[in-house]
N, C-alpha and C positions, 0 to 999 in steps of 0.2 A: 314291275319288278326289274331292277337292275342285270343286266345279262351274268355279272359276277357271282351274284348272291345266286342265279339258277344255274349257274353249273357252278357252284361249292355244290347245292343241296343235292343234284344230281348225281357229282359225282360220288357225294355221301350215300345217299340213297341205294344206287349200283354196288359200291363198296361193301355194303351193308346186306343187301343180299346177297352176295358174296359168300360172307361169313368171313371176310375180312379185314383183319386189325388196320389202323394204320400205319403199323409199325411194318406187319405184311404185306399189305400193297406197298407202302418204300419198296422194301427191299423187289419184288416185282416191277415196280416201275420205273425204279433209277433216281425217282426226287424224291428228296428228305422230308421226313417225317414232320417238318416244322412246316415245309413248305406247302404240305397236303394242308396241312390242320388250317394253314390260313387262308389256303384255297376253298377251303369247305366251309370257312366262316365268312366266306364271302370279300375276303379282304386283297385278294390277287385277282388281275386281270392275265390269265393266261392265253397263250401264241394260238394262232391255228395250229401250231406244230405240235404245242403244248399239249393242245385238245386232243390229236391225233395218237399220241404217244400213250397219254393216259386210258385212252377208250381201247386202245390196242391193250395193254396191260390187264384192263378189267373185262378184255375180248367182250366187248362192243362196238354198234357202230356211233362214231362221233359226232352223228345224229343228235343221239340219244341223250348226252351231256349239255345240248343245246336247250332242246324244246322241251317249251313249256309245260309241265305237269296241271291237274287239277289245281292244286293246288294257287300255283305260281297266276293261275288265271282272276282264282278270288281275291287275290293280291291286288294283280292288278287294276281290276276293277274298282276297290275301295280306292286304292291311290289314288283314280281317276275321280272317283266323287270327292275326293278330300279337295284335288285341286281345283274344282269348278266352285267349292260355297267358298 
């Protein structure tokens, strides 16, 4: 899995337990509501600074927006057998 595509989902995931809109974390975070939604679809490569600002916002640590979930693991692992046949 691409580092983008796990922190869109993480930072969705987080946001989400929250109980947070996107529209709410904006206005919390400082970056527009276009800008989340395409960081959560995986389509932005954000800053270190980026990463810190946001995990600050959803008071986490910016660990947490990094590492790989369950998930992100069984991901990766098919990727890896797609690329070896």
């Amino acid at each position: 899995m691409d580092m983008r595509r796990l922190v869109g989902r993480n930072v969705r995931r987080v946001r989400l337990e929250k109980g947070l809109t996107q529209e709410q974390f904006a206005d919390v975070s400082g970056f527009s509501q276009q800008y989340l939604s395409s960081l959560e679809r995986g389509r932005r490569n954000p800053t270190v600074v980026t990463l810190y600002e946001l995990a600050q916002a959803l008071a986490v640590s910016h660990i947490e927006l990094v590492t790989p979930d369950e998930e992100a693991s069984v991901e990766d692992k098919k990727s890896r057998r797609r690329t070896k046949q």
